[in-house]
N, C-alpha and C positions, 0 to 999 in steps of 0.2 A: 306537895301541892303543885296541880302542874297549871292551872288556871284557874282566875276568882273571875265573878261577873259582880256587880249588882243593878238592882231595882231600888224604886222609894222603897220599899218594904224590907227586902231579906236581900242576903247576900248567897253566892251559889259558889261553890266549889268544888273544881275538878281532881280526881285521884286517878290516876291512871299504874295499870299495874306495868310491872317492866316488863311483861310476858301473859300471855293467856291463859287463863287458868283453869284448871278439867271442866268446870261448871261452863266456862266460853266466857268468861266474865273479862272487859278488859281494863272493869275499875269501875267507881260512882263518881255520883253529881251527888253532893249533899249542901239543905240548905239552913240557912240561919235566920232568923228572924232578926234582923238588926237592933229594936228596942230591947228588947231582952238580954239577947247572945246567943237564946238558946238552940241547939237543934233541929227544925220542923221534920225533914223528913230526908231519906236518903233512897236513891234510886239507882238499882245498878244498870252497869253497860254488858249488853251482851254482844257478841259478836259469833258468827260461824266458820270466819279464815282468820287466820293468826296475821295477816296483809291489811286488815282493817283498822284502822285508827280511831281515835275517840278525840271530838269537836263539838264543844257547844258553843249556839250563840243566843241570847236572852230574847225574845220575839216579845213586842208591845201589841 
């Protein structure tokens, strides 16, 4: 886990991979729905140079 965010609602969690991987993927954001626990959804990171980083930040 390389960064958590939250909202009143879910919480968001960054996975970043230690390297790029064939797909160009450099990791997801997956989120949680805080009253539950459970899961909502997971969104990958794609990237085109192995130079590009992975950064979120929660926009209101």
């Amino acid at each position: 886990m390389n960064d958590v965010q939250f909202n009143d609602r879910e919480m968001y969690v960054l996975l970043k991979n230690f390297d790029i991987q064939r797909d160009n993927k450099l990791g997801d954001i997956t989120s949680y729905d805080l009253k539950s626990g459970k899961k909502v959804k997971t969104i990958p990171l794609k990237a085109n140079k192995e130079w590009e980083i992975a950064r979120f930040e929660i926009l209101k």
